[in-house]
C-alpha positions as CSV (number, residue, x, y, z in Angstrom):
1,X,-2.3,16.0,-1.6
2,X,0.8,16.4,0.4
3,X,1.8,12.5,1.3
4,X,4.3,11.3,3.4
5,X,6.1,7.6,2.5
6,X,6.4,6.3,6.1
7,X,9.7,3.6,5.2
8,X,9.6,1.7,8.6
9,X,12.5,-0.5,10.1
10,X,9.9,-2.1,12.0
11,X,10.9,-4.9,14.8
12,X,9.3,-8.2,13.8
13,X,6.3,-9.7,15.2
14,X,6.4,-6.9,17.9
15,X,3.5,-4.8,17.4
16,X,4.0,-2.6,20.2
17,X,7.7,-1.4,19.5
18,X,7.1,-1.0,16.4
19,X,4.3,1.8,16.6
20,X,6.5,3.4,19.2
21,X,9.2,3.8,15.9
22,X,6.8,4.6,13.9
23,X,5.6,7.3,16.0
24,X,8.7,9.0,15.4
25,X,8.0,8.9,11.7
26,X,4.7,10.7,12.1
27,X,6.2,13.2,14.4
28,X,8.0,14.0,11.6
29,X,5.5,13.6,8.8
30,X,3.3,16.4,11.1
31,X,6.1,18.5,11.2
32,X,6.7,19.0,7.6
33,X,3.2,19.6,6.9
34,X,2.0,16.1,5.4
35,X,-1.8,15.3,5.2
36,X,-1.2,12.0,5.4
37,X,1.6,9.5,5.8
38,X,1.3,5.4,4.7
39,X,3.4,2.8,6.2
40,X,4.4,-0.4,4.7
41,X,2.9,-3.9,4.3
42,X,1.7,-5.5,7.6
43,X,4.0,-2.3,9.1
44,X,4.3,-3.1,12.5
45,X,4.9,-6.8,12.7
46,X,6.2,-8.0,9.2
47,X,4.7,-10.4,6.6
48,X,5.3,-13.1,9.0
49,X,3.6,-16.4,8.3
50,X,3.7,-17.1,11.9
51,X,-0.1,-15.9,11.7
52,X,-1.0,-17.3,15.4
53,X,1.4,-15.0,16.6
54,X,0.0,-11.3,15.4
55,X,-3.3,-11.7,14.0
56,X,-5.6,-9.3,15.9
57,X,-9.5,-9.7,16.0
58,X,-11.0,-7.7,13.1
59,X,-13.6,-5.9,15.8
60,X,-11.1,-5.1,18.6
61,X,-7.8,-4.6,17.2
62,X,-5.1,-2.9,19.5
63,X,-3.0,-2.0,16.4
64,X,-6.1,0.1,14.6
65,X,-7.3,1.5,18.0
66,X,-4.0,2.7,18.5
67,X,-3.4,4.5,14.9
68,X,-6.7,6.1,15.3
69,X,-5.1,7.5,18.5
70,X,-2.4,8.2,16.8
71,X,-4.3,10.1,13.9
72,X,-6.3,12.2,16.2
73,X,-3.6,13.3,18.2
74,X,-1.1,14.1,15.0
75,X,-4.3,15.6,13.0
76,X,-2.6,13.3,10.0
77,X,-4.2,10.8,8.0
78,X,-2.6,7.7,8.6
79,X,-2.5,4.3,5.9
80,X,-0.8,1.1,7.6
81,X,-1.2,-2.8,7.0
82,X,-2.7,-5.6,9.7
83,X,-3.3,-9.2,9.8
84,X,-6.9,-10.2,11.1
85,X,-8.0,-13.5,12.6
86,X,-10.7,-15.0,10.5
87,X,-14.2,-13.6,10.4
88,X,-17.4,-14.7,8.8
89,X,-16.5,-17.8,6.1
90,X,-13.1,-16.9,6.1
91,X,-10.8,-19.9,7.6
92,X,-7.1,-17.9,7.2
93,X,-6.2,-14.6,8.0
94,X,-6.5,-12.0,6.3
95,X,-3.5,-9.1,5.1
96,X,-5.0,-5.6,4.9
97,X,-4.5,-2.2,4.3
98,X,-6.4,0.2,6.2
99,X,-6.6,4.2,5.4
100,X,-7.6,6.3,8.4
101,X,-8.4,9.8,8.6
102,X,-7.2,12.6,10.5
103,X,-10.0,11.8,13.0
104,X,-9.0,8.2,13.3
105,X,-12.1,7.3,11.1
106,X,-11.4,4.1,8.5
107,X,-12.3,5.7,5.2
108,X,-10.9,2.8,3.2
109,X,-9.9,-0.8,3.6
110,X,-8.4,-3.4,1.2
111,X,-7.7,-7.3,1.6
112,X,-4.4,-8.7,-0.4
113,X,-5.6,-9.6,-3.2
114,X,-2.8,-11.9,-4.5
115,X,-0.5,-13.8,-1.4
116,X,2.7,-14.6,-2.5
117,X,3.2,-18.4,-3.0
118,X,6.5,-18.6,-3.9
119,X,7.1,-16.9,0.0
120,X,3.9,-19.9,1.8
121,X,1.4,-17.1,2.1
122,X,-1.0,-18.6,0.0
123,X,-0.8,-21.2,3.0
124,X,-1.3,-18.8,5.2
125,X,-3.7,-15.9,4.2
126,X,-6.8,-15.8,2.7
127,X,-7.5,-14.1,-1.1
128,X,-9.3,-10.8,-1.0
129,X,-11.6,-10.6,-3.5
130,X,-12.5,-6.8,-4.0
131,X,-10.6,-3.9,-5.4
132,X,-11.1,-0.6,-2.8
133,X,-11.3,2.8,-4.1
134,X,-12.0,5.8,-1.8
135,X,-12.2,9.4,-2.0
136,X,-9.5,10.9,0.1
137,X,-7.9,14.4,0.5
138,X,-9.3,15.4,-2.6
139,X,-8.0,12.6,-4.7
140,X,-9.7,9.1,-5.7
141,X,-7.5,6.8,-4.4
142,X,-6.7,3.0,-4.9
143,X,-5.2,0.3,-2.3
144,X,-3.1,-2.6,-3.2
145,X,-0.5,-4.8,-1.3
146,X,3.0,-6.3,-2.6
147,X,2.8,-9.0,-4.6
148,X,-0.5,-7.3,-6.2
149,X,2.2,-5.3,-8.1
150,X,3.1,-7.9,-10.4
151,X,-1.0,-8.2,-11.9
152,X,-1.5,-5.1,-14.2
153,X,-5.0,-6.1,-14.9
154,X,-6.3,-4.8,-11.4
155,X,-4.2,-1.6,-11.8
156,X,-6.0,-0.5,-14.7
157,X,-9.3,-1.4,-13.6
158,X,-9.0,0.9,-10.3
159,X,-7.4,3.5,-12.4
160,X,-11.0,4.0,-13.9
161,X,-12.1,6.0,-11.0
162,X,-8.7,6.5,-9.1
163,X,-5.9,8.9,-9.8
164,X,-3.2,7.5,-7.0
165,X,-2.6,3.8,-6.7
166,X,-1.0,3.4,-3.0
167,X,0.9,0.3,-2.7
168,X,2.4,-1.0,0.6
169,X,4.6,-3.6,0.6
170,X,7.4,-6.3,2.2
171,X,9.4,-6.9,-0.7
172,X,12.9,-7.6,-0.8
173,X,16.5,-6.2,-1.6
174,X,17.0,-9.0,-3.9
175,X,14.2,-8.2,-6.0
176,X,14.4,-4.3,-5.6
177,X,14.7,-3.6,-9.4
178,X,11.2,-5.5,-10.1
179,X,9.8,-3.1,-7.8
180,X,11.1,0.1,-9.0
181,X,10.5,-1.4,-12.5
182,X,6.4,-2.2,-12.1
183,X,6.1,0.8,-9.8
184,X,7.0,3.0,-13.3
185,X,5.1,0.7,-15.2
186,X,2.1,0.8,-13.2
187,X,2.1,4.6,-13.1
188,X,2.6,4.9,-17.0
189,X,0.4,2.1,-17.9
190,X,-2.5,4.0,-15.9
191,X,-1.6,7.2,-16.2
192,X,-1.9,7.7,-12.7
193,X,0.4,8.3,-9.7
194,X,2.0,5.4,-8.1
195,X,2.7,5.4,-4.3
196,X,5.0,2.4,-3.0
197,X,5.8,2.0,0.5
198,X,8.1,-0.8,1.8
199,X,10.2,-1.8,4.9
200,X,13.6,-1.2,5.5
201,X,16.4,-3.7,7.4
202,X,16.9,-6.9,8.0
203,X,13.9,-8.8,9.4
204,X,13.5,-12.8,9.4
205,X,16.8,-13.6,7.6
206,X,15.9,-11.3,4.7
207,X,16.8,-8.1,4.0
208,X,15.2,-5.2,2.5
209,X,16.3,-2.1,1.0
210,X,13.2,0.4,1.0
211,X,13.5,2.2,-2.4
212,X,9.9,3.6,-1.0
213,X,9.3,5.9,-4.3
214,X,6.3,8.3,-5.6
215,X,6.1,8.2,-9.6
216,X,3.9,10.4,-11.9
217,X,1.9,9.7,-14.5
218,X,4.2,9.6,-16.7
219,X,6.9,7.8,-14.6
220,X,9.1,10.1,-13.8
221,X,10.5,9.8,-9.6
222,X,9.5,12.6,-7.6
223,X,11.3,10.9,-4.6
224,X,12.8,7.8,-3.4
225,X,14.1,6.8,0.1
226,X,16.5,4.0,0.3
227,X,18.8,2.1,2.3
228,X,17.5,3.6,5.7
229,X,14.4,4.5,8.1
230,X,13.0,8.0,7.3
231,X,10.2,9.6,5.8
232,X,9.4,11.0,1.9
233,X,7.0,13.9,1.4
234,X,5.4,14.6,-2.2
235,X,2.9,16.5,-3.1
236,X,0.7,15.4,-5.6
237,X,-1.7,17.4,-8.0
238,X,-4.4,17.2,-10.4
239,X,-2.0,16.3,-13.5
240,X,-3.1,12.9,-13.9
241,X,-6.3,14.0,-14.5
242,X,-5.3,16.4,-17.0
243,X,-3.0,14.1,-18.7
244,X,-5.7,11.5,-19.5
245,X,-8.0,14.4,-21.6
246,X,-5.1,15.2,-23.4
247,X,-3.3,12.2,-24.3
248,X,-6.4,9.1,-23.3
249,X,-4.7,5.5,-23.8
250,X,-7.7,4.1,-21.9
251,X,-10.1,5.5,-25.1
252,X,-7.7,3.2,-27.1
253,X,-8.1,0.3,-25.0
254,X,-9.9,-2.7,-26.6
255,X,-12.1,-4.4,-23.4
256,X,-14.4,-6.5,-25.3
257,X,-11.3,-8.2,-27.4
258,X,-9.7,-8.6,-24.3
259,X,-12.2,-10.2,-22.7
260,X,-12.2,-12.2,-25.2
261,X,-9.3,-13.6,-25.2
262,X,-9.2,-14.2,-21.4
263,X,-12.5,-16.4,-21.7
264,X,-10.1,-18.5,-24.0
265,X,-8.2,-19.6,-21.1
266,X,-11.1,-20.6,-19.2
């Protein structure tokens, strides 16, 4: 899989401009030959808690209609986050991560599991409740979002089927050493490759530094984009795969103890 880490500098709450940037990214990703290319969390507007102002309707969203345009036209697979209005039960919005492919078909789509308190989403956005794996350009992949990062438990139960864990994210300059930190952790704890996409500038009074980043399985950096808007193409291979049959720290994992234990706290 040849990936490209989109690393927007989007313009907040502005949609519109903000895919006209990020065309320029894709452009770019097309270019130098990337199957795909993955934007950051809620790429095109920001994590904004001003929900009223950019959620879209689920079944007629402008932003997806127009990556799928987007997709077909740059024959690139394109990942990117959303807010959606509220459908079914749900009463807030909901922040998710939606994988296209090269036709502008939605192969994969994941809800944030975990919004960030600390920052009001919680008051905000609505908990997704299922972890997304999907087959895509030959890999089993996994979707997460941010703040998810910080919850190891998730991690390793997608890394049963999945081999790359993408993870898109808003999170900030002041904390950029946590995420270079749990992205590494992640990808050694699972033995899996570790994609994190984040957003680049100064946006609602906070800045952010990128430090978009693939690891491998055994956390070594293959790239990492900071400090600017730009793209990062990897490739990424089979060797996950192949260092689980070799050296398998799932096989020593103890479930049923653990589950143990966690029923304590209950």
């Amino acid at each position: 899989m040849r990936i490209a880490l989109g690393q927007l500098d989007m313009v907040w709450e502005n949609a519109d401009a903000s895919i006209d940037r990020a065309e320029t990214l894709i452009k770019q990703a097309a270019k130098a030959a990337a199957e795909c290319i993955i934007f950051p969390e809620m790429s095109f507007t920001g994590v904004t808690l001003n929900t009223a102002k950019v959620a879209e309707d689920p079944k007629d969203s402008r932003t997806v209609q127009r990556m799928k345009e987007l997709a077909k036209s740059y024959n690139l697979a394109i990942g990117f986050g959303w807010a959606a209005s509220p459908e079914g039960e749900e009463k807030l919005v909901t922040n998710r991560f939606t994988l296209l492919d090269k036709e502008g078909t939605v192969v994969g789509e994941y809800k944030k599991m975990h919004p960030f308190t600390y920052g009001g989403e919680s008051d905000c956005y609505a908990k997704g409740n299922e972890i997304v794996t999907v087959p895509f350009l030959g890999r089993k992949i996994a979707l997460f979002i941010c703040y998810d990062l910080r919850f190891p438990e998730i991690f390793q139960i997608a890394a049963r089927e999945a081999d790359v864990l993408l993870v898109i994210a808003n999170w900030p300059q002041i904390r950029r050493e946590h995420w270079q930190t749990l992205l590494r952790a992640r990808a050694i704890e699972t033995q899996s490759y570790v994609v994190g996409v984040n957003c680049v500038g100064m946006h609602d009074g906070c800045a952010y530094s990128g430090d978009s980043m693939a690891v491998d399985s055994i956390g070594n950096i293959l790239g990492m984009l900071s400090g600017r808007e730009g793209i990062l193409v990897c490739d990424l291979d089979d060797r996950a795969w192949s260092l689980r049959h070799k050296f398998s720290t799932r096989a020593d994992r103890r479930e049923d103890l653990y589950r143990t234990y966690f029923a304590l706290d209950n």
